[in-house]
C-alpha positions in Angstrom: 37.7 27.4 145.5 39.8 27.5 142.6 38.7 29.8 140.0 38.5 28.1 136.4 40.7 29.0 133.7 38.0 29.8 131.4 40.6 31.0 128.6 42.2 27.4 128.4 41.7 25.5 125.2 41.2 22.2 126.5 42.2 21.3 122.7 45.4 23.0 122.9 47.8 20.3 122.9 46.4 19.4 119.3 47.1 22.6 118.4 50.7 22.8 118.9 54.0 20.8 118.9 57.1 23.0 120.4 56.5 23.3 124.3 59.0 25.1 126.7 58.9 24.2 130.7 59.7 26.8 133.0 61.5 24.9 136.1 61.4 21.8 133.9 63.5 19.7 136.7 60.7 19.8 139.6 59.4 16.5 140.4 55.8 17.7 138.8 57.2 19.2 136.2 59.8 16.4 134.8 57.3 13.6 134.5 54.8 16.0 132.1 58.1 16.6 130.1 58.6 12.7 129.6 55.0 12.0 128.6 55.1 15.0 126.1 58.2 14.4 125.1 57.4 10.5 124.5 54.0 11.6 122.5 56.5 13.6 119.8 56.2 17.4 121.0 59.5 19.3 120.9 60.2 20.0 124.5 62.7 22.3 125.5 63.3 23.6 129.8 65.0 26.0 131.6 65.1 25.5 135.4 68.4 27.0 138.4 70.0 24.2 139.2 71.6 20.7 138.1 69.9 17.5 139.9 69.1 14.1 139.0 65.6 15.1 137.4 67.7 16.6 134.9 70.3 14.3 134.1 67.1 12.0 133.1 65.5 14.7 131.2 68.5 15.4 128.9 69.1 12.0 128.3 66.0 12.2 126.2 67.7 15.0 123.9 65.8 17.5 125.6 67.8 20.6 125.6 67.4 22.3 128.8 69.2 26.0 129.6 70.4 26.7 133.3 69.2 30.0 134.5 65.9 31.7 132.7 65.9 34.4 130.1 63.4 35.5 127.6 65.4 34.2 124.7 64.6 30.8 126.2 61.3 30.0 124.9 62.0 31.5 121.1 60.5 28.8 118.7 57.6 27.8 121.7 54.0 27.6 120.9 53.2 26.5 124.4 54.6 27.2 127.9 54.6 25.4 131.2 55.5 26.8 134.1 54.9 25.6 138.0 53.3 27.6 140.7 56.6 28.2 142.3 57.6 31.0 139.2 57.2 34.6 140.1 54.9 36.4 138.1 58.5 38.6 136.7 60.0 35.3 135.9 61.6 37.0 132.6 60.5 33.5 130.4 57.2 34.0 131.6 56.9 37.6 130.9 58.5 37.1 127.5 55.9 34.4 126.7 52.5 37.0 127.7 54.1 39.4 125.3 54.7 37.2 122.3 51.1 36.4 122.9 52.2 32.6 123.8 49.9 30.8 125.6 51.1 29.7 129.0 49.5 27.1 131.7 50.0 26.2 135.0 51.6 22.4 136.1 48.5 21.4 137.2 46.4 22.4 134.1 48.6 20.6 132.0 48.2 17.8 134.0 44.7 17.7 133.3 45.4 18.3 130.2 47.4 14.9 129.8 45.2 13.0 131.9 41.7 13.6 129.3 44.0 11.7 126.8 44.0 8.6 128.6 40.5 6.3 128.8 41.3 4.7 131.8 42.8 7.7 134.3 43.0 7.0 138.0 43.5 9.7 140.4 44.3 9.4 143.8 43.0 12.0 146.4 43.3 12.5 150.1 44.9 14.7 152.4 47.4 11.6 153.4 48.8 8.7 151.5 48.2 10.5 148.6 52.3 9.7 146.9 52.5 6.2 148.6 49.2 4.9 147.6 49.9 6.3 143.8 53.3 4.9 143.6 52.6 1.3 144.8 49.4 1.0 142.2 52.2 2.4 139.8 54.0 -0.7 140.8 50.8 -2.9 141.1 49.5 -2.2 137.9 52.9 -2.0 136.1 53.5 -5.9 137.3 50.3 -7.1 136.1 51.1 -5.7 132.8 49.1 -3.3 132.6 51.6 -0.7 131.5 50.2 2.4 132.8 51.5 6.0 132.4 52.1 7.5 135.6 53.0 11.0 137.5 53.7 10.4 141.1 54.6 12.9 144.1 58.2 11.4 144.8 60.3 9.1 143.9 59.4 5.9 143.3 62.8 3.3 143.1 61.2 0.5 141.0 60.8 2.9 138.0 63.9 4.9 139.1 62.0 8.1 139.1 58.5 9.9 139.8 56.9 9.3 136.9 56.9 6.7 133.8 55.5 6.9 130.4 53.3 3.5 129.2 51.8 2.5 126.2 47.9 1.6 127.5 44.9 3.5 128.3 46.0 3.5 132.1 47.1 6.7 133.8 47.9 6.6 137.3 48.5 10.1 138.7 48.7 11.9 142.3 45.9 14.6 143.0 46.4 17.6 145.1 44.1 19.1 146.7 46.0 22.2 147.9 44.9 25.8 146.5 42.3 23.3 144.6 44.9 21.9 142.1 42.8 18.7 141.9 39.8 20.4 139.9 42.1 20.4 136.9 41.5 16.9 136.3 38.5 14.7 135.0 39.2 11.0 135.8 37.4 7.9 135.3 38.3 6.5 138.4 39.1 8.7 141.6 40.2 7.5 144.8 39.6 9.0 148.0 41.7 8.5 150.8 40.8 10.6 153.3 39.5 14.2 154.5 41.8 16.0 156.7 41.6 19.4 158.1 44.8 20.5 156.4 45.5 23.7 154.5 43.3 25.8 156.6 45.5 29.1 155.0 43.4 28.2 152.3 40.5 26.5 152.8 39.6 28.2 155.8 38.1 25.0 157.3 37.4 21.6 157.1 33.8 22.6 155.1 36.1 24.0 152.5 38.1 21.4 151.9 34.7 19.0 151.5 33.1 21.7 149.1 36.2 21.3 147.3 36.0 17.5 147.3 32.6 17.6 146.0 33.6 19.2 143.2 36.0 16.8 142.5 34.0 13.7 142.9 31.7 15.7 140.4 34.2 15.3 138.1 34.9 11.9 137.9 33.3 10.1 135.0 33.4 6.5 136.1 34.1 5.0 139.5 34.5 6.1 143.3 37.2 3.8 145.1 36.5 5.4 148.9 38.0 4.6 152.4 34.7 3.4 153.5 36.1 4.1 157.2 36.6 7.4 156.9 33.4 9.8 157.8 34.2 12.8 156.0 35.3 10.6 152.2 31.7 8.4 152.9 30.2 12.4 153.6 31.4 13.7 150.0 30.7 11.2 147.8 27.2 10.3 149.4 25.4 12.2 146.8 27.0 11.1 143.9 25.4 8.6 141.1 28.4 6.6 140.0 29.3 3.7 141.2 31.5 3.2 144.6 33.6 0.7 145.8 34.6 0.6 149.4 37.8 -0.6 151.1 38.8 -0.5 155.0 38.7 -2.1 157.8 35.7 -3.1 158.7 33.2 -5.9 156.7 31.1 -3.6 155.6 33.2 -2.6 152.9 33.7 -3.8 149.6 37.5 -5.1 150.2 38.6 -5.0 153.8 41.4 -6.4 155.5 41.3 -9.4 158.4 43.8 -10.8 160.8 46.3 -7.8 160.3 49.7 -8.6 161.8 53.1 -7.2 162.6 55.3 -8.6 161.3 59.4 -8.5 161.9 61.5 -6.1 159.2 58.3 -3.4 159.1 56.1 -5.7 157.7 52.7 -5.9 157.7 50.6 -9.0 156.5 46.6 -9.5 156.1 44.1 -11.4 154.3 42.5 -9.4 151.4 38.9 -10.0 151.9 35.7 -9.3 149.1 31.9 -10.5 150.1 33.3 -12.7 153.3 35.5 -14.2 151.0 39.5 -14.4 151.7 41.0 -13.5 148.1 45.1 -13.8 149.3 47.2 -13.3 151.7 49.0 -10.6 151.6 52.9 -9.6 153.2 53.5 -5.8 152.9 57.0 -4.9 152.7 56.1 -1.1 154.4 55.2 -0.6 157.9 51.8 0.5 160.0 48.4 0.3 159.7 47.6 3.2 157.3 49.7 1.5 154.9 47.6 -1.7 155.0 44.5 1.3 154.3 46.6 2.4 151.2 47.3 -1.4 149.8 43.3 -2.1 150.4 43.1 0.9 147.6 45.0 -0.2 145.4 43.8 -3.8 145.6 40.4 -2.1 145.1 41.6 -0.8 141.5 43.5 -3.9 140.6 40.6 -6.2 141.6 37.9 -3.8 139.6 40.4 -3.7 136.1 40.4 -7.6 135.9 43.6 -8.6 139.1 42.7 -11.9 140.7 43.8 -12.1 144.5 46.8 -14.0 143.9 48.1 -11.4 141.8 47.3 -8.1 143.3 48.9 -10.1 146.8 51.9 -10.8 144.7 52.5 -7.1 143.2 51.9 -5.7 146.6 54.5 -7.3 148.5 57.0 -6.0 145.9 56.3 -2.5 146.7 59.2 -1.4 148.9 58.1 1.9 149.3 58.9 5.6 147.8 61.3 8.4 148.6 60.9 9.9 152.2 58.5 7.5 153.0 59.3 5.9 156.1 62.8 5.9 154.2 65.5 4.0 156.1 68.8 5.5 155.7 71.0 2.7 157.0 71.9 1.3 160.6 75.7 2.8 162.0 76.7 2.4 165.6 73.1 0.3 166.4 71.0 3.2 165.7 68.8 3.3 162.4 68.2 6.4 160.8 64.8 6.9 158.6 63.4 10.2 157.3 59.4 11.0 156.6 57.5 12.8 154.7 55.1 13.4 157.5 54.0 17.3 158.0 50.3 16.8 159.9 49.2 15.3 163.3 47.4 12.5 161.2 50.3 11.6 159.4 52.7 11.8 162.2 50.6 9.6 164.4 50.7 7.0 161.7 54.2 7.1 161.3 54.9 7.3 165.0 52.9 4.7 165.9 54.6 2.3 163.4 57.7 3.3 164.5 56.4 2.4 168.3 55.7 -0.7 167.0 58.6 -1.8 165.8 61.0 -3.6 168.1 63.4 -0.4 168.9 64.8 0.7 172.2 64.1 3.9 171.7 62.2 6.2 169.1 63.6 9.6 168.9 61.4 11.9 166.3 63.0 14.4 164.9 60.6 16.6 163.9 60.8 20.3 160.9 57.2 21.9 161.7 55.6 22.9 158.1 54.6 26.6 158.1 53.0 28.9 160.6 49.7 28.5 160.1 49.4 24.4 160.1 51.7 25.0 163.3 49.4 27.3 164.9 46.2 26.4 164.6 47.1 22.3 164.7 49.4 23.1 167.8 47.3 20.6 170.4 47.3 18.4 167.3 50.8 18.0 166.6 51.8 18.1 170.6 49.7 14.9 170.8 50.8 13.1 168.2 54.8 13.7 168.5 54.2 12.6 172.7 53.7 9.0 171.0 57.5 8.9 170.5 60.2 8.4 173.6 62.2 11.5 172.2 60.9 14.2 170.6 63.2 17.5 169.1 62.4 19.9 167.4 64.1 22.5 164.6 62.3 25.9 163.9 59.6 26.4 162.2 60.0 26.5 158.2 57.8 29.1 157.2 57.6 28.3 153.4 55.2 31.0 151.8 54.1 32.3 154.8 55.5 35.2 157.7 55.1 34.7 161.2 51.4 36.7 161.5 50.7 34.1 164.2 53.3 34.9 166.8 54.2 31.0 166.9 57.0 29.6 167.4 58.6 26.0 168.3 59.4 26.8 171.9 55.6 26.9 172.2 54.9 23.1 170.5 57.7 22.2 172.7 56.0 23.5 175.9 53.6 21.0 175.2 55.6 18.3 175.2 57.5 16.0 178.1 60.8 16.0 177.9 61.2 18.0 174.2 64.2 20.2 172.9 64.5 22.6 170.1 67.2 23.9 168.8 67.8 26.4 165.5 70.1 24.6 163.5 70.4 20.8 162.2 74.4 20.7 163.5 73.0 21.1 166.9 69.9 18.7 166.2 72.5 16.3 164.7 75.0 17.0 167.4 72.7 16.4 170.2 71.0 12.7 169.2 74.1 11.2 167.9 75.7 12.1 171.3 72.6 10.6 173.5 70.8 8.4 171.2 72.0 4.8 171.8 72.3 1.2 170.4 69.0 -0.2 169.3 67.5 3.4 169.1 65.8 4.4 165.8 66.1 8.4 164.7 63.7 9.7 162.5 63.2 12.9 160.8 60.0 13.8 160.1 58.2 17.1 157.8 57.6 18.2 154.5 60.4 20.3 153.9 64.3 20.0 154.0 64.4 18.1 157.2 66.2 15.3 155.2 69.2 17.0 155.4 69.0 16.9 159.0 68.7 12.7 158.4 71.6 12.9 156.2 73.8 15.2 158.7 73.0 12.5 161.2 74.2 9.1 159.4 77.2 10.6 158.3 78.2 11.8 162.0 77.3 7.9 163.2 79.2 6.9 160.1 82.3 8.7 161.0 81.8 7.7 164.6 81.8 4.2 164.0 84.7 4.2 161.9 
């Protein structure tokens, strides 16, 4: 359980104007910038390297240095830095001397969030950046004109984050190391409970204790997958109110006559009470996407959004970055890349994929640390066997060493007809050479596995010119 930062002023950010960010051009990071830098605080940054996130920031007038040094936050009253900074980052160290307050992405965040009347924060070990990106979009087209902070990147707004003008915050809750128990929303969604992060939670009992605490915290309202045993578990002792959504009728909103639909489309009426509200045509494919648009309709309806509406702001949403993400189509064969890292979430994908009209599926698969590997590896062989192809890259081992001995020749063991090889040229190399017209190839993990994606479409593009 994370351990309370008793020595944060939860008043701080009346207390000060001139804020540095350490690593100001990570996709958490960025978005806080914006919303500060909208609300009038002088924001400066600092962060390695050039990208996109900081094109947009300096086109603010933010002044951001490349490379960190201790002369970097002269003139700050308040420093932000994310959990990726080394304790000897020289800004950082500069800042503990000086006696300048510092605080961690996600306090901040929670920070922001206690400013706005009407914050809605979406938990759950899955879905957690697609479900908070399309009520982004929901919400913003019924004119609601919410702030939000989102987990990618979200094409409608042309970023990960947006700064409104209302009451309405919409904003991506992690659980991981506990970074959700910074925040205390009105409304909290709850996707799901996974076993997931077991380097840190130990078990699937931490990560409900943890959940607890964060339903605890919630002020207002309980939007919960009403399907899911372990969500309907951790909010069953709470007093506020609760609003269900799934599948079945014995939720609040559920969904009826779900269909397939061609182009990854998924349609459904929106049911409340027995009562068909609209019809709605998802532009995103699979089932757990239809879960995730029952959540959002769940908020919409609840803030004032008739059927029509909420059916009409829905089928808009064309999803976010590495989310299902189709690259393009060269010599017959589509290329996509996910985001998905867990057995739950690649058995989602998969079986959207399996779904959807190709000749062959070929998954393409980065697995995401050691531990998740090792003690998931039955897990993971299961769900990847729901493709035709499977291959696999080594494992990336993120923050972690290999303590567990595991390696991807063992997941591969477990799996018909699987390859692995150690670098993306040979991954590329080998499914451009045997995948075939009408195939689909799709990368799939949490970390740099899109490159792999991108190697491939440029070798088809080549090859088809």
């Amino acid at each position: 359980m994370r351990i309370e930062n008793h020595d944060l002023d939860r008043d701080i950010l009346n207390k000060v104007k001139n804020i540095h960010f350490i690593g100001i051009g990570g996709s958490g990071m960025c978005p806080l910038a914006e919303i500060l830098h909208a609300e009038n605080y002088n924001i400066t940054g600092s962060d390695i390297s050039e990208g996109d996130t900081l094109a947009r920031i300096r086109s603010y007038g933010i002044e951001v240095y490349m490379g960190h040094r201790a002369e970097n936050i002269d003139g700050a009253e308040l420093v932000v830095y994310t959990s990726a900074v080394k304790h000897d980052n020289p800004e950082l160290l500069a800042a503990q001397s000086k006696g300048i307050p510092t605080v961690e992405r996600c306090e901040m965040l929670g920070l922001i969030s206690d400013r706005y009347k009407k914050s809605v924060a979406v938990a759950g070990t899955h879905g957690k950046t697609t479900t908070t990106g399309m009520l982004t979009q929901v919400l913003v087209g019924s004119g609601y004109d919410p702030t939000a902070v989102i987990g990618g990147r979200l094409p409608y707004i042309g970023g990960n984050g947006r700064v409104g003008s209302s009451e309405v915050m919409v904003c991506e809750a992690c659980e991981y190391v506990d970074s959700f128990l910074e925040l205390h929303p009105a409304i909290s969604i709850i996707l799901n409970i996974d076993a997931d992060h077991l380097d840190y939670f130990g078990d699937l009992n931490g990560i409900k204790r943890s959940f607890k605490q964060f339903v605890s915290q919630t002020t207002e309202l309980l939007v919960v997958n009403g399907d899911d045993e372990n969500s309907c578990e951790v909010v069953a002792d709470s007093k506020l109110p609760k609003l269900y959504f799934g599948f079945g009728n014995h939720n609040d909103y559920y969904a009826e006559n779900i269909t397939a639909m061609p182009g990854a489309r998924q349609c459904f009426d929106l049911m409340h009470g027995g009562e068909k509200l609209a019809t709605v045509h998802l532009s995103v494919p699979g089932k757990h996407n239809v879960l995730n648009a029952l959540a959002c309709a769940t908020v919409a309806a609840y803030l004032g959004d008739d059927g029509e509406k909420i059916a009409k702001n829905l089928e808009s949403f064309k999803g976010v970055h590495r989310r299902f993400e189709i690259l393009g189509k060269k010599c017959g064969i589509t290329v996509a890349d996910d985001f998905a890292h867990h057995p739950t979430e690649l058995t989602a994908t998969l079986t959207a994929a399996m779904s959807m009209g190709f000749k062959t599926v070929w998954a393409v698969f980065q697995p995401h640390t050691y531990s998740r590997t090792a003690m998931l590896l039955d897990d993971f062989a299961k769900a990847l066997s729901i493709a035709d192809k499977v291959v696999l890259s080594e494992i990336l081992p993120v923050r972690e060493v290999n303590t567990y001995n595991i390696y991807s020749k063992d997941l591969a063991e477990k799996i018909d007809g699987c390859v692995w090889f150690k670098t993306f040229e040979e991954i590329s190399d080998y499914v451009c050479e045997n995948a075939g017209e009408g195939d689909l190839i799709i990368t799939l993990g949490g970390g740099n596995v899109y490159m792999c994606a991108n190697m491939i479409y440029k070798k088809l593009s080549e090859k088809e010119d």
